[in-house]
C-alpha positions as CSV (number, residue, x, y, z in Angstrom):
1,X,15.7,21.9,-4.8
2,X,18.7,19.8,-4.5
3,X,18.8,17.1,-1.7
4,X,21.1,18.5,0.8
5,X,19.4,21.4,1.1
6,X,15.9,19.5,1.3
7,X,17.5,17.8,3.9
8,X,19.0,20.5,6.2
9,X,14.9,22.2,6.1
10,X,14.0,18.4,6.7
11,X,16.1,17.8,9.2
12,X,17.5,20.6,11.3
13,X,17.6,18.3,14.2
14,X,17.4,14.6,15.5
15,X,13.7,14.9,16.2
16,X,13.0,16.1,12.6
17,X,15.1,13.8,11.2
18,X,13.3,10.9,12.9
19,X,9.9,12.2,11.9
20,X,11.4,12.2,8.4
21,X,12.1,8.4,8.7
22,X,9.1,7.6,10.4
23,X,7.3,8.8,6.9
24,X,9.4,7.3,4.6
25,X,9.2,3.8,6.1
26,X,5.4,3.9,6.4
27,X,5.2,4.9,2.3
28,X,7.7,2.5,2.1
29,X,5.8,-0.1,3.6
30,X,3.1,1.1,1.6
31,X,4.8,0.4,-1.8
32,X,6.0,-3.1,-0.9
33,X,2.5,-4.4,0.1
34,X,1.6,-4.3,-3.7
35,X,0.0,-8.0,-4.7
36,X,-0.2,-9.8,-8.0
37,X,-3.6,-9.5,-9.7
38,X,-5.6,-12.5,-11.0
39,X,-8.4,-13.1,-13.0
40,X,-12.3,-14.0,-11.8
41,X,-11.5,-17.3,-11.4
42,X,-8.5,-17.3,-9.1
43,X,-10.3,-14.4,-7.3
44,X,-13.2,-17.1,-6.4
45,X,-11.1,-19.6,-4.9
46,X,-8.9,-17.3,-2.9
47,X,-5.8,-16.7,-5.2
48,X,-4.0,-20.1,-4.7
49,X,-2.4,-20.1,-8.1
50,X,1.1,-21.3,-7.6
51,X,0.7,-25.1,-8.2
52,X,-2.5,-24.8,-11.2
53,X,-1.1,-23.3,-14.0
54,X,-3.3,-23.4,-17.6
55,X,-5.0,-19.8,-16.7
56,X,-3.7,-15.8,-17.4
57,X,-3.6,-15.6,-13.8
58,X,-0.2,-17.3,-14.7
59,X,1.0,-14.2,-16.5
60,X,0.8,-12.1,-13.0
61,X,1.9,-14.8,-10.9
62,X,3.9,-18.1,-11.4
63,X,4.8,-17.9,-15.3
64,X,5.2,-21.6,-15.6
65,X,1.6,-21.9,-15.7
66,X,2.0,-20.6,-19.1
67,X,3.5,-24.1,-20.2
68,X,0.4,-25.5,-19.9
69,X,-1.5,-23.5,-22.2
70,X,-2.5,-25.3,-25.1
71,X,-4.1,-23.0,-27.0
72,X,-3.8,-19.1,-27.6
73,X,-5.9,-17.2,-24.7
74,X,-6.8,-13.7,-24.1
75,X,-8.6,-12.2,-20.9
76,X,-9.5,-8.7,-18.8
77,X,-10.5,-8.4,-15.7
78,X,-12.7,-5.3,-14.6
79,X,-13.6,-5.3,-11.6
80,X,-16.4,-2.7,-8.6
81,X,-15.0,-2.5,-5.0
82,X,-17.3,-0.9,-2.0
83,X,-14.7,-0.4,1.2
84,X,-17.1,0.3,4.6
85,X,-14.7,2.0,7.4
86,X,-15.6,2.6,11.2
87,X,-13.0,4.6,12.9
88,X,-12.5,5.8,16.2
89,X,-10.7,9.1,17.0
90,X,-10.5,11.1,19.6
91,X,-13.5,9.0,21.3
92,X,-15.8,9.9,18.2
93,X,-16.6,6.7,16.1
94,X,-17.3,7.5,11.9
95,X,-18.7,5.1,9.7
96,X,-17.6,5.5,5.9
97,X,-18.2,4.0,2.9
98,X,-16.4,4.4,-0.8
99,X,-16.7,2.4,-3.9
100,X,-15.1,2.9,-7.3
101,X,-14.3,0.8,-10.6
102,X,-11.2,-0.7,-11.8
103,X,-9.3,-2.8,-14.6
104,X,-7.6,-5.6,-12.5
105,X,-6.0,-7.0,-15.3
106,X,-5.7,-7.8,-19.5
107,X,-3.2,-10.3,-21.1
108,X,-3.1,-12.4,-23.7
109,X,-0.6,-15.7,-24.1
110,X,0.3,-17.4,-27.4
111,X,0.8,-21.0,-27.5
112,X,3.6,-22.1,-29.7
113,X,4.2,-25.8,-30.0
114,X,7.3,-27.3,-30.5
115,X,7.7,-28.9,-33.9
116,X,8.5,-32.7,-33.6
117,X,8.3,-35.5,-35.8
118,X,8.8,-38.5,-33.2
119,X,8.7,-38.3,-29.1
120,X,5.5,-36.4,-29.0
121,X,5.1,-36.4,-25.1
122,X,9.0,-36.4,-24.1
123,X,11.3,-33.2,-24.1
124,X,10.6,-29.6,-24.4
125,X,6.6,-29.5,-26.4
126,X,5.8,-26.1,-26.1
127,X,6.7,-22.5,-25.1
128,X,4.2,-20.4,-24.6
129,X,4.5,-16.4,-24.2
130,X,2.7,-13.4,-23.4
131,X,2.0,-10.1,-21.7
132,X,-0.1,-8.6,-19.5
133,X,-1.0,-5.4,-17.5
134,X,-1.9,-6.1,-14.0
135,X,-3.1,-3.6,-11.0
136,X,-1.0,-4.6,-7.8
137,X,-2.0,-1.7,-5.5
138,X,-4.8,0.8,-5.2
139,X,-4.9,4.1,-3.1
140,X,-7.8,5.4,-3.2
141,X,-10.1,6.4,-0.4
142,X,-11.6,9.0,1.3
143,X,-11.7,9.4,5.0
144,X,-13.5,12.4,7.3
145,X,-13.2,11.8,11.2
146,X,-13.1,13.8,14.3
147,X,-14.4,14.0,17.8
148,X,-13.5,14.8,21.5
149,X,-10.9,17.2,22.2
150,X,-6.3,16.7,22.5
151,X,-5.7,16.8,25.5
152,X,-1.6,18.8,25.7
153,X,-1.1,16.7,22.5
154,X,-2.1,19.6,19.5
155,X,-0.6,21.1,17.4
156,X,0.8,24.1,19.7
157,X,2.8,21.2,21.5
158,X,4.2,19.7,18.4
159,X,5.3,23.3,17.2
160,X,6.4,24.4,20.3
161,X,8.7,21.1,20.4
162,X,10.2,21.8,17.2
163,X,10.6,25.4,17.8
164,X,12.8,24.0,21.4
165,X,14.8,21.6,18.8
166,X,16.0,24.7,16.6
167,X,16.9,26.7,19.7
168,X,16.6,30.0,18.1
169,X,14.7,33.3,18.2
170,X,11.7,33.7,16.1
171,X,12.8,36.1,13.9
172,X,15.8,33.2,12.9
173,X,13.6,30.0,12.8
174,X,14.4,28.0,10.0
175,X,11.6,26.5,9.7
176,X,8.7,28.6,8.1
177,X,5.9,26.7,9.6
178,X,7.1,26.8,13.1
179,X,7.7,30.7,12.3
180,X,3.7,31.1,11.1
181,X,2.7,29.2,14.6
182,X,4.7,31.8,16.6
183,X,3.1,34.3,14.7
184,X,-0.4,33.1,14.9
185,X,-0.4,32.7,18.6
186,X,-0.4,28.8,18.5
187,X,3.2,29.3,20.6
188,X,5.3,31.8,22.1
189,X,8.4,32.3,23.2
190,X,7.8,35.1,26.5
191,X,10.4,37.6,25.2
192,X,12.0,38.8,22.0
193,X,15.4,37.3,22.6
194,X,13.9,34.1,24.5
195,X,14.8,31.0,22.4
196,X,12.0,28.5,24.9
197,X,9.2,28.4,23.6
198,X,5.9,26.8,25.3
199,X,2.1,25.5,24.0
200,X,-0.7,28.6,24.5
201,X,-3.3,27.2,23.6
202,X,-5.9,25.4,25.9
203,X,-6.0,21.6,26.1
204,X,-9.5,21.1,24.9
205,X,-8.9,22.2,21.3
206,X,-10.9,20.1,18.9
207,X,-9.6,18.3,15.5
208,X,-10.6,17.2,12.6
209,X,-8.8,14.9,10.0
210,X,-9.6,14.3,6.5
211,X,-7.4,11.3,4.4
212,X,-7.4,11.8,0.6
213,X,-5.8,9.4,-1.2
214,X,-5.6,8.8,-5.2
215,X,-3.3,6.4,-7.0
216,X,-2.2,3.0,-7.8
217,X,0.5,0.9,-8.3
218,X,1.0,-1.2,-11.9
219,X,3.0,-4.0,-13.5
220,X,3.5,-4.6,-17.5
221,X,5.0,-8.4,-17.5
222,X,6.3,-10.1,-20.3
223,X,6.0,-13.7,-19.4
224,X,6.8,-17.3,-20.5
225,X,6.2,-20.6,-19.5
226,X,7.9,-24.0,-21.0
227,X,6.4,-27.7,-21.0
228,X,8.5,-30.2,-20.7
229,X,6.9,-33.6,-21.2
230,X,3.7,-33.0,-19.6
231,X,5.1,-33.5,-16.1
232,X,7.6,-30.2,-15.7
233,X,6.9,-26.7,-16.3
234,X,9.2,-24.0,-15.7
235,X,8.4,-20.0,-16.7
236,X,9.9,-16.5,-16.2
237,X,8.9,-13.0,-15.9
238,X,10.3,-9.4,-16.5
239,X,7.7,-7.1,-15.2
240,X,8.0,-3.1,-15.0
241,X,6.6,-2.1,-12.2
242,X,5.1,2.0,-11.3
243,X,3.6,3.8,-8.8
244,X,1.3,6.9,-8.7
245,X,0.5,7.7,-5.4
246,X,-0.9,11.6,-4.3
247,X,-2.2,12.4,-1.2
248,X,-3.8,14.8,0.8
249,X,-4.1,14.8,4.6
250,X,-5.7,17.9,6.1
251,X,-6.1,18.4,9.5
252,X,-8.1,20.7,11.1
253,X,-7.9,22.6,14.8
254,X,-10.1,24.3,16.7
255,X,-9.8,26.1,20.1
256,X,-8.7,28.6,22.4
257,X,-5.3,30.7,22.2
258,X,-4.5,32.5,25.8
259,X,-2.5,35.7,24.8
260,X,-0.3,38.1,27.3
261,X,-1.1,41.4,26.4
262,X,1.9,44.5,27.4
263,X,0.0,44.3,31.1
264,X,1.0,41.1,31.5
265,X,-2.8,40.0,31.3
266,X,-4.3,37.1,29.6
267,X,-6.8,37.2,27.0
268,X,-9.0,34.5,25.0
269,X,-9.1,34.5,21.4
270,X,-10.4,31.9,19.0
271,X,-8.0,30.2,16.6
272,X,-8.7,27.7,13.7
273,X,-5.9,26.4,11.6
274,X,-5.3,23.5,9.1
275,X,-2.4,21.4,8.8
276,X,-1.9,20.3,5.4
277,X,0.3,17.8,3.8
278,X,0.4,17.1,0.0
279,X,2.1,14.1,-0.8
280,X,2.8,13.5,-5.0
281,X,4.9,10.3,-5.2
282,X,5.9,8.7,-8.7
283,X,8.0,5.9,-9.6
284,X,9.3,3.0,-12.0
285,X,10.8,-0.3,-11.4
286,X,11.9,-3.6,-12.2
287,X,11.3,-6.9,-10.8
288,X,10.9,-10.8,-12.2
289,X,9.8,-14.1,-11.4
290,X,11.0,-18.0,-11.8
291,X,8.8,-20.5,-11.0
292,X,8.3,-24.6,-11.5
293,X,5.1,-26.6,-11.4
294,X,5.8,-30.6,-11.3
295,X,3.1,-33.1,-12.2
296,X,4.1,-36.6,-11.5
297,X,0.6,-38.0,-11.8
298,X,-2.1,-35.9,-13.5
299,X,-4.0,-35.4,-9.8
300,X,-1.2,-33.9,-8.2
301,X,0.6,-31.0,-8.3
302,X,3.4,-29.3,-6.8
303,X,3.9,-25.4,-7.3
304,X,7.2,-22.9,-6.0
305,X,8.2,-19.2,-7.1
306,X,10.0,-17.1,-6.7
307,X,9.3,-13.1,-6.8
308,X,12.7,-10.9,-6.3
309,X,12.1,-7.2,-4.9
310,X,11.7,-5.0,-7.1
311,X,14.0,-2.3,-7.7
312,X,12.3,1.2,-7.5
313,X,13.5,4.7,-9.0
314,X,11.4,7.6,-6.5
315,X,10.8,11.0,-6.7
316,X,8.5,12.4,-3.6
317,X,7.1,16.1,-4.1
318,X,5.8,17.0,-0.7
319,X,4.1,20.5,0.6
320,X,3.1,21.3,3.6
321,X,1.1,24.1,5.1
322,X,0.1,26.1,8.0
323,X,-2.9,28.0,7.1
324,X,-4.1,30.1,9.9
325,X,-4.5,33.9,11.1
326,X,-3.5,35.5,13.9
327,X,-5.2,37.6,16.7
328,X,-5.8,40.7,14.6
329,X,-7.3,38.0,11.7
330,X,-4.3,39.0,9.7
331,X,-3.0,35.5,7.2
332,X,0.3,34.1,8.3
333,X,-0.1,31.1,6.5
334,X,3.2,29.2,5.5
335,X,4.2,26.4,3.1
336,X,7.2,24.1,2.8
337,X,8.1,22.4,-0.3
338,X,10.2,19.5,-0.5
339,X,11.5,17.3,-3.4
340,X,13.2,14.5,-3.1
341,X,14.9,11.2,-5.1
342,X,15.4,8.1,-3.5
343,X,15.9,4.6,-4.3
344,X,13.3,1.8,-2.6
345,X,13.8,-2.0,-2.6
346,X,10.9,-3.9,-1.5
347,X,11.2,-7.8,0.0
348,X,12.0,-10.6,-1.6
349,X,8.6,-13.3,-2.3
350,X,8.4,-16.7,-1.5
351,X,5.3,-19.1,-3.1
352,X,4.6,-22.4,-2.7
353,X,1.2,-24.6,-3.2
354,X,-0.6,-27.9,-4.0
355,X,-2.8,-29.0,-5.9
356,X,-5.1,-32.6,-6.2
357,X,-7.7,-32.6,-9.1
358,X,-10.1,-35.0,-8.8
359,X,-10.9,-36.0,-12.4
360,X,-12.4,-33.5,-14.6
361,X,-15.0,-33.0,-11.9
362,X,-12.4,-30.3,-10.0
363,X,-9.5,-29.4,-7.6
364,X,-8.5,-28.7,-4.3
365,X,-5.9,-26.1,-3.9
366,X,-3.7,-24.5,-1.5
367,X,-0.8,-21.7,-1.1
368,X,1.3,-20.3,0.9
369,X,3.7,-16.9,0.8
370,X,6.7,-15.7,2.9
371,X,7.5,-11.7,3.1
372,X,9.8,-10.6,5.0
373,X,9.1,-6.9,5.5
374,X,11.9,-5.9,7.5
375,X,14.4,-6.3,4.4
376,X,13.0,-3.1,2.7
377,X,15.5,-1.2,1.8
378,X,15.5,2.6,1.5
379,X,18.4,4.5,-0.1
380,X,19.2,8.0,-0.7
381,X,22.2,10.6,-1.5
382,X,21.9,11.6,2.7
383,X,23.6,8.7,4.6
384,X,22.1,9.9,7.8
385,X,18.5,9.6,6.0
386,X,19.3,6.4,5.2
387,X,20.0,5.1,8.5
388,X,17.3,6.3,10.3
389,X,14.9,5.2,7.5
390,X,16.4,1.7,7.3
391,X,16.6,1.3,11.5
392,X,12.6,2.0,11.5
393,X,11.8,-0.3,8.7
394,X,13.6,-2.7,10.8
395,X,11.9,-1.4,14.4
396,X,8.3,-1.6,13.1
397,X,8.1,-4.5,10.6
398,X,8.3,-8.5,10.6
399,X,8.0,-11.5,8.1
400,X,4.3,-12.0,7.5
401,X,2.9,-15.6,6.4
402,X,0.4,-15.9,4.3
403,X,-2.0,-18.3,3.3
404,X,-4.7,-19.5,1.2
405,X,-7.0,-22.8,0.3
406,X,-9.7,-23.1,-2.9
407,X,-11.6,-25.5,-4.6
408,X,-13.6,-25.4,-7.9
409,X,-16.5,-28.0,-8.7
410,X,-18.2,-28.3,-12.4
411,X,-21.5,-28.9,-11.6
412,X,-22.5,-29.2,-15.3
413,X,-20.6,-29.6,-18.5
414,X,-19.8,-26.1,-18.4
415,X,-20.8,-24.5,-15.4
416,X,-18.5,-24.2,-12.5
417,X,-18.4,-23.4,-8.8
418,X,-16.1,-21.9,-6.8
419,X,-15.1,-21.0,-3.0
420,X,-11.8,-20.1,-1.3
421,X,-10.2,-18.4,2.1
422,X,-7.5,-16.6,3.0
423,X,-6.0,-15.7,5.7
424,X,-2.7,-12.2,6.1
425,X,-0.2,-12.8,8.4
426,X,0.8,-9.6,10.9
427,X,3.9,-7.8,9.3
428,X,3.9,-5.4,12.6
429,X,5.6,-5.7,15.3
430,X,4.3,-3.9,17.6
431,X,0.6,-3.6,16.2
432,X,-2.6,-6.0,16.3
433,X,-3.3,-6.8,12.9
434,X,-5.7,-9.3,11.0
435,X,-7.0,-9.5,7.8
436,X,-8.8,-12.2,6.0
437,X,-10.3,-12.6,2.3
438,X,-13.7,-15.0,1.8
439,X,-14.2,-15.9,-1.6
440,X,-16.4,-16.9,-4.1
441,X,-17.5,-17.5,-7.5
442,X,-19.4,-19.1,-10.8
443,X,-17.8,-19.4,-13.9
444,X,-19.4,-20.6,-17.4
445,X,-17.8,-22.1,-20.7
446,X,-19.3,-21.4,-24.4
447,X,-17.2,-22.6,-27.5
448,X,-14.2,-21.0,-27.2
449,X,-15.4,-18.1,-24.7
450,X,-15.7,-17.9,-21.0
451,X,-17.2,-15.7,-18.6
452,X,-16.0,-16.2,-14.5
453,X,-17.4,-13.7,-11.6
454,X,-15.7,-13.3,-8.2
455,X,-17.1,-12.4,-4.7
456,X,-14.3,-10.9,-2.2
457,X,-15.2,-10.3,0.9
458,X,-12.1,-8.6,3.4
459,X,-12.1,-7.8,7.1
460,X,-9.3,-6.3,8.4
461,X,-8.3,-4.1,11.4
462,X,-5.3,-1.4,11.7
463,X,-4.4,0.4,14.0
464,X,-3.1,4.0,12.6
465,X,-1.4,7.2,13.6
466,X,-3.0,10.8,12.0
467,X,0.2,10.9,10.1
468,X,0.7,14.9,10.7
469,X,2.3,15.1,13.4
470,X,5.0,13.1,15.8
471,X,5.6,14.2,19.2
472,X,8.4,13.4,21.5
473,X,6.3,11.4,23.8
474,X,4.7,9.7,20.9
475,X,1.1,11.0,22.2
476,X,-0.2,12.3,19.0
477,X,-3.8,11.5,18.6
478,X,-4.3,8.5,17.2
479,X,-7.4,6.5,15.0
480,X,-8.5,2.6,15.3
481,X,-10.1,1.6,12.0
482,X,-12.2,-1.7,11.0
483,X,-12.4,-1.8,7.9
484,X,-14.8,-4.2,5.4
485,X,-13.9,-4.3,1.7
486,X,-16.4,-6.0,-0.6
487,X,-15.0,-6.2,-4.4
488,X,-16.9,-7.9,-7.3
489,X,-14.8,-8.8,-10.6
490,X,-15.7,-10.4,-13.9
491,X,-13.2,-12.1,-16.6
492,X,-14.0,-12.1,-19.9
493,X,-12.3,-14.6,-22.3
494,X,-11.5,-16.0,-25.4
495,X,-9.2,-19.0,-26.7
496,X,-8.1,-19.2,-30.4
C-alpha cells in the first residue's frame, strides 16, 4: 500500500493523526535507547570503558582502546538474563518473571606493529584493527495484567470518539474497525442517517492486556585504534546497525452492551472483544565513532568519544484488529493493515571518563554520557506526519545524564575482583523515572586465555500507557511497572 493512502486510513483526522505520532515517537524512542555491549569484565565494573582501553569492549565502544592492544585478542560474550516485573493496572497488581539467553558480543582485534628501526617509543607504534558483533537492544518479554473495571474510558468511548471525528454515517465510515464496533453494539449512532455517535456499553467493563514482544537491535563494527608513543591513542568505528522488533499487544474487554430494541426498550447483552495490534518493524543503519585516550603518566588516564546518530532506513508493517461478535453471536471482526517507510535519526553520544591505576594491583574508573533525546528525528514522505511526530519527540523527551564508577583489584597473580555502579538519568519530561545498574564480577588469567563473569543487578521504574488506545481526554487506562532485571554474562578469551 503506498504511503499516502496508508496515511489518509491513518489519519482521517487531527485526532488520528496525533495518535499516529504518539506511536511513532514512543518506537522511536525505543530504537534510540539501544547501548553499546561489553564484555564480562566491563559488565563487572559498571561499563566505564571510555578512558581504559586494552580490552574488546573497545571494539563496541571507544575504538582507541584498540591502540593499546599489544597482542592479537579474540572474545564472546554469552550471557542468561531473569527480568521480575510488578505492575499495577486497573488497581490489580501482577508479579512476572521472564528469563532467556543471549550472545552479547564476539570480536576479535589484530595487533599490527609498526615496523621501526630507531625511535621505538616515539611516533605512530601500532595500528591495531578488528570487528565485532555486538547486541545493543533486546525486546523481549512477556507481560499478562488485568484488574478492576474502566470506568467511561473503554474501548466503546475510544471508538465512539473516532467514529465523532469521521462525522459520517456507518454505512460510509472509513475506518473498518470503527465500522465492526458499530456493528457489534460497542457504539451507536440512534438513527440510520445520524452521524453522533455515543459509548453503550456500561462503565464497569473489565480488561485484560497482554505485551508480547520479540526482537533485538544489532551492530557489526569494523574498528581501529592507533598508538602513538605510548601516551596518545586515537581510534574509529564504522558500525551497521539493525533492528528486528515484532510485537503483539492484545487487549481484551469484557462487559455489558445496553441495546434499544424497535420499542425503544433497553436490553442487556454480554459482549467480549479483543483489540489487537501486530507491530513487525525492520531496519538497517549506519553510525560511527571517534574517540581519544591520553596517558601522560602511566596512572592516569583521560578518555572522550564521540558516537554520531545513527542513520536508520524503516519499514513498519502494522495490523490491527477488532475481533468481536455482535448480539445475534454473528463475527464482525475487522483488520487494518498498514505499511509504511520512514527514515529515523537517533541522538547524538557524548563519553567522557577517567581513569587512575594503581600499579599493577588495579584501577579506579569513572564515566559519564550525554543524550539528548529530544534531537530524534523522524522523517517520512507525509510532511504533516513528520511534524506531529517530530513536535512529540520534542514534548515528551529530555537530555538524560548518565553515569558510571568501577574498580578492579588483583587479589592474586591472576585472579581479579571486580565492582561497579551506575546510575540512568530521566529522559522524560513529564514522567518519574529511575534506573540504576549494581555490578559485579571475578575474572581469572591462564597462559594466553581468560575467563571473566559479570553480576548485573537493575532496578528501574516506568510509568506506561496500554499503548491501544488514546483518548481525547488522555484517560486511557494506564499501568505502573517496577521492574528488576538480573543478567549474568561470561567472556571467554584468547590472545595470540
Amino acid at each position: 500500500m503506498k504511503v499516502k493512502k496508508i496515511l489518509f486510513a491513518v489519519a482521517i483526522v487531527a485526532t488520528a493523526l496525533s495518535s499516529f505520532a504518539q506511536n511513532f515517537s514512543s518506537d522511536a524512542f525505543m530504537f534510540s535507547g539501544a547501548s553499546n555491549s561489553a564484555t564480562a569484565r566491563f559488565n563487572a565494573v559498571g561499563g566505564p570503558q571510555t578512558a581504559i582501553g586494552g580490552d574488546l569492549t573497545s571494539l563496541y565502544g571507544n575504538p582507541a582502546g584498540l591502540g593499546m592492544f599489544t597482542k592479537s585478542e579474540f572474545s564472546f560474550t554469552p550471557s542468561y538474563s531473569i527480568n521480575n516485573s510488578e505492575t499495577k493496572f486497573l488497581g490489580t497488581q501482577t508479579t512476572q518473571s521472564n528469563g532467556h539467553v543471549n550472545l552479547n558480543n564476539i570480536g576479535i582485534v589484530f595487533n599490527n606493529p609498526v615496523a621501526k628501526t630507531s625511535n621505538l617509543t616515539t611516533g605512530v607504534l601500532s595500528f591495531n584493527f578488528g570487528i565485532g558483533y555486538q547486541k545493543t537492544n533486546m525486546f523481549r518479554n512477556d507481560l499478562n495484567f488485568n484488574g478492576g473495571v474502566t470506568n467511561n474510558n473503554g474501548l466503546s468511548d475510544y471508538f465512539s470518539e473516532r467514529a465523532n471525528a469521521e462525522g459520517r454515517i456507518p454505512e460510509d465510515l472509513k475506518s473498518d474497525l470503527t465500522y465492526s464496533a458499530w456493528m457489534g453494539y460497542l457504539i451507536d449512532n440512534n438513527g440510520s442517517t445520524n452521524t453522533k455517535y455515543n459509548p453503550i456499553t456500561t462503565s464497569d467493563s473489565d480488561q485484560k492486556l497482554r505485551v508480547n514482544t520479540k526482537g533485538n537491535q544489532s551492530n557489526v563494527d569494523f574498528s581501529m585504534g592507533i598508538n602513538v608513543s605510548n601516551t596518545l591513542y586515537l581510534g574509529a568505528t564504522m558500525g551497521l546497525a539493525s533492528v528486528n522488533f515484532r510485537s503483539n499487544n492484545t487487549l481484551n474487554e469484557q462487559g455489558i452492551t445496553r441495546v434499544k430494541n424497535s420499542n425503544n426498550q433497553i436490553n442487556n447483552y454480554d459482549y467480549n472483544t479483543n483489540l489487537i495490534n501486530d507491530f513487525d518493524t525492520k531496519g538497517s543503519g549506519v553510525n560511527f565513532k571517534f574517540g581519544a585516550i591520553l596517558k601522560p603518566v602511566y596512572e592516569f588516564r583521560i578518555g572522550l568519544s564521540i558516537e554520531t546518530p545513527t542513520w536508520y532506513n524503516m519499514t513498519d508493517n502494522f495490523n490491527r484488529t477488532l475481533n468481536l461478535k455482535d448480539i445475534k453471536n454473528i463475527d464482525v471482526s475487522k483488520t487494518e493493515n498498514f505499511l509504511f517507510d520512514y527514515k529515523l535519526s537517533t541522538p547524538l553520544k557524548l563519553n567522557g571518563g577517567l581513569s587512575y591505576f594503581i600499579g599493577k594491583k588495579g584501577f579506579l574508573t569513572a564515566n559519564i554520557n550525554f543524550i539528548d533525546y529530544s534531537n530524534i528525528r523522524f522523517r517520512s514522505n507525509n510532511s504533516a506526519a513528520n511534524m506531529a511526530t517530530n513536535v512529540s519527540l520534542a514534548n515528551k523527551y529530555k537530555e538524560a545524564i548518565n553515569y558510571s564508577f568501577g574498580a578492579e583489584f588483583r587479589l592474586a597473580d591472576n585472579f581479579m575482583l571486580r565492582a561497579g555502579y551506575t546510575s540512568i538519568g530521566n529522559p522524560y519530561k513529564d514522567i518519574d523515572f529511575k534506573s540504576t545498574n549494581y555490578s559485579g564480577g571475578l575474572g581469572y588469567r591462564f597462559g594466553s586465555y581468560y575467563i571473566d563473569g559479570a553480576l548485573i543487578v537493575n532496578q528501574n521504574n516506568i510509568f506506561l500507557n496500554s499503548v491501544q488506545y488514546e483518548l481525547n481526554n488522555f484517560t486511557e487506562p494506564t499501568a505502573t511497572r517496577n521492574t528488576q532485571a538480573t543478567s549474568v554474562s561470561i567472556t571467554f578469551g584468547s590472545r595470540f
